[in-house]
C-alpha positions as CSV (number, residue, x, y, z in Angstrom):
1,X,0.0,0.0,0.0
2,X,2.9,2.1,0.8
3,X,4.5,1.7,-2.5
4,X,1.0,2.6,-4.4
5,X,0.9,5.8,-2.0
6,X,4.4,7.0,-2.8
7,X,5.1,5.9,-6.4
8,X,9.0,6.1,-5.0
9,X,11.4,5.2,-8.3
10,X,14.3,3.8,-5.9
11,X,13.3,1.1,-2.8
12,X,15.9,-0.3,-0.5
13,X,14.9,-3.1,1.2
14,X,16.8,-4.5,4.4
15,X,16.2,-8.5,5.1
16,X,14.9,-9.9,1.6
17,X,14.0,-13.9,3.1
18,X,12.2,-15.5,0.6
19,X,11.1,-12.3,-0.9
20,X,7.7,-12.2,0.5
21,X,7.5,-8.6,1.6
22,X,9.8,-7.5,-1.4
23,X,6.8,-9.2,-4.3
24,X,4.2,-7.2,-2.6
25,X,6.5,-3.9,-3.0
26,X,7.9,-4.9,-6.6
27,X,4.3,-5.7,-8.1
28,X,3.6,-1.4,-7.0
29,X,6.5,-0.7,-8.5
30,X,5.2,1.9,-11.4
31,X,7.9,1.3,-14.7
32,X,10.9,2.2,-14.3
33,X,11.6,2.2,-10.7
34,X,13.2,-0.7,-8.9
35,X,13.6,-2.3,-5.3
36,X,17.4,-2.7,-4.4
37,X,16.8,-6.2,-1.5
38,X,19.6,-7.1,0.8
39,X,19.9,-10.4,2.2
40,X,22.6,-12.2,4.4
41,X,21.7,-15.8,3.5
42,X,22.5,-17.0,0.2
43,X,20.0,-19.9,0.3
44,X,16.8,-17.4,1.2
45,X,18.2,-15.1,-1.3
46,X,18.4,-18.1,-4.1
47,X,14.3,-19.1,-3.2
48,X,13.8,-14.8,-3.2
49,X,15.2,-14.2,-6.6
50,X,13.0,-17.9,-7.9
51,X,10.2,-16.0,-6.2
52,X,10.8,-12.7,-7.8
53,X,11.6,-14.3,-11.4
54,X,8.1,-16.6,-10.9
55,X,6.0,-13.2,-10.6
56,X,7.6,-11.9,-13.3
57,X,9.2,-8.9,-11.4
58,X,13.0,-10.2,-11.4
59,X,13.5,-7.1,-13.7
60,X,12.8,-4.5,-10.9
61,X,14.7,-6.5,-8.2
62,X,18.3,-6.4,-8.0
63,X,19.4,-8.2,-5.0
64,X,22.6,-8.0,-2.7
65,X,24.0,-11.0,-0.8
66,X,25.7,-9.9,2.2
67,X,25.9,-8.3,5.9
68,X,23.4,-5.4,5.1
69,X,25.6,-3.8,8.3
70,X,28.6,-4.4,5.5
71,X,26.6,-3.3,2.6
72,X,24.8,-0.3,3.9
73,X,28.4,2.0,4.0
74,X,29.3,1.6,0.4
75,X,25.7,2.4,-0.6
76,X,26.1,6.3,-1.5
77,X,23.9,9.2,-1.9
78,X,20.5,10.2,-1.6
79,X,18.9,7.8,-4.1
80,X,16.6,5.8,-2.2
81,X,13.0,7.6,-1.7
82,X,11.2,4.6,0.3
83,X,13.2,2.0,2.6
84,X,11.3,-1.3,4.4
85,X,13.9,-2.9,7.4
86,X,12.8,-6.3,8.4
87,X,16.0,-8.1,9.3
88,X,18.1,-8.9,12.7
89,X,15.9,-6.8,15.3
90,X,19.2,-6.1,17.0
91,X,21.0,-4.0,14.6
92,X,17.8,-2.1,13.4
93,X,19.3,1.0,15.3
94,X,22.6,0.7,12.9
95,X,20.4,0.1,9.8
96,X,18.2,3.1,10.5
97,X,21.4,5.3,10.8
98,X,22.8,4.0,7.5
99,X,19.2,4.7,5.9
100,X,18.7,8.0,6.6
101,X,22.1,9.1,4.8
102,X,20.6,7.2,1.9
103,X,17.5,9.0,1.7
104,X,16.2,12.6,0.8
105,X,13.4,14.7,2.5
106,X,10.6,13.5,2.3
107,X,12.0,10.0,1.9
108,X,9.8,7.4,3.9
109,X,11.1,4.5,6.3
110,X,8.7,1.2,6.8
111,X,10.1,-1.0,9.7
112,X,8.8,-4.2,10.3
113,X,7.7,-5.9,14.1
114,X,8.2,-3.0,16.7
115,X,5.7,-4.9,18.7
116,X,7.9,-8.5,18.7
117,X,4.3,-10.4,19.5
118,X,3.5,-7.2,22.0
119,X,6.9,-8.0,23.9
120,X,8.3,-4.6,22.9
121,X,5.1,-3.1,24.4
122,X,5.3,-4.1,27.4
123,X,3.4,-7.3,27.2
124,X,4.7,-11.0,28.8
125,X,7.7,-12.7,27.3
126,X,6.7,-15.4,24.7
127,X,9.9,-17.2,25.0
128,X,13.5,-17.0,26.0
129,X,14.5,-17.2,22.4
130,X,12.5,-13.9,22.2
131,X,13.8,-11.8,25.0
132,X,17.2,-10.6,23.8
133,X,15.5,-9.1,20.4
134,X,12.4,-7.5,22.7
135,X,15.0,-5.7,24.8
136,X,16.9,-4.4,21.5
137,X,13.2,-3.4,20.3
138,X,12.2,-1.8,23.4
139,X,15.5,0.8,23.0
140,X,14.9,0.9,19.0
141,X,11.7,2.3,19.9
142,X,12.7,4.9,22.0
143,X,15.3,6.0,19.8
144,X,13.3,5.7,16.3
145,X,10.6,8.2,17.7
146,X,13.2,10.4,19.3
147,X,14.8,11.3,16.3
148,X,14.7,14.5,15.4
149,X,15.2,14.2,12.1
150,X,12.1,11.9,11.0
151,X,8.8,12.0,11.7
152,X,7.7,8.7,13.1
153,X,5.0,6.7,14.4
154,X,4.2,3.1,15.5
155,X,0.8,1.6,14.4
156,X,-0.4,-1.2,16.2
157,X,-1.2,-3.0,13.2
158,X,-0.3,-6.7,12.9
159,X,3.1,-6.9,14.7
160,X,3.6,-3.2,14.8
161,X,4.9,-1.5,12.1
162,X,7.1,1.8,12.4
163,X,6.7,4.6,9.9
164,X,8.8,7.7,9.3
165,X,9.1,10.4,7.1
166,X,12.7,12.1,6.4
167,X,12.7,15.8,7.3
């Protein structure tokens, strides 16, 4: 929905998986723009790019296989106008920092789970397994909508979703 609502020409995406999120944003791609996906794991990547090819939108995907904490530096420029982070909870902090230089005013940031199954809220803790990445999202939070330069919410939808606007 975001994509359709911003028509942005140049997407970053940070934590690709099996491409999932990335179809939905490629399909709203209007022609001519393209989504730029990073992914750590070459296997999920390999399934992403099938994915991408299969819904015939391999053409506005160019994918990245690496450290997107490795990646993000030798990115350059203000060339992104939309960014979606869905990747390790505890370095969303450092990816926000590296998106910001890659973006222009105006520029919008989507980032995925900032509820971690209402753990990040304040709610119980689900499991163990969880509680490292609800304590990174718990401090994300804070800083994300302390930033003074983005305009940013958290809507409770699904498993929270933050949104930001570059200023």
């Amino acid at each position: 929905m975001m994509t359709l609502i911003t028509s942005p020409k140049n997407v970053l995406e940070i934590g690709t998986a099996t491409g999932f999120s990335g179809l939905f944003i490629a399909r709203a791609l209007k022609d001519g723009a393209k989504l730029t996906t990073i992914e750590r794991s070459a296997p999920s990547l390999g399934i992403a790019k099938e994915n991408f090819a299969r819904a015939g939108v391999g053409g506005k995907v160019y994918t990245i296989c690496g450290d997107a904490l490795k990646v993000l530096p030798a990115l350059t420029g203000n060339q992104y106008d939309m960014a979606f982070i869905d990747a390790q909870k505890e370095e969303y902090e450092e990816y926000l920092t590296h998106v910001v230089k890659l973006m222009p005013a105006g520029g919008v940031i989507i980032i995925d789970n900032l509820l971690w199954h209402g753990q990040a809220a304040g709610g119980p803790l689900i499991s163990a397994k969880y509680e490292e990445s609800a304590k990174a999202l718990i401090k994300f939070n804070k800083h994300f909508l302390g930033r003074r330069d983005l305009s940013a919410a958290i809507l409770p939808v699904g498993d929270g979703i933050g949104l930001a606007v570059v200023m």
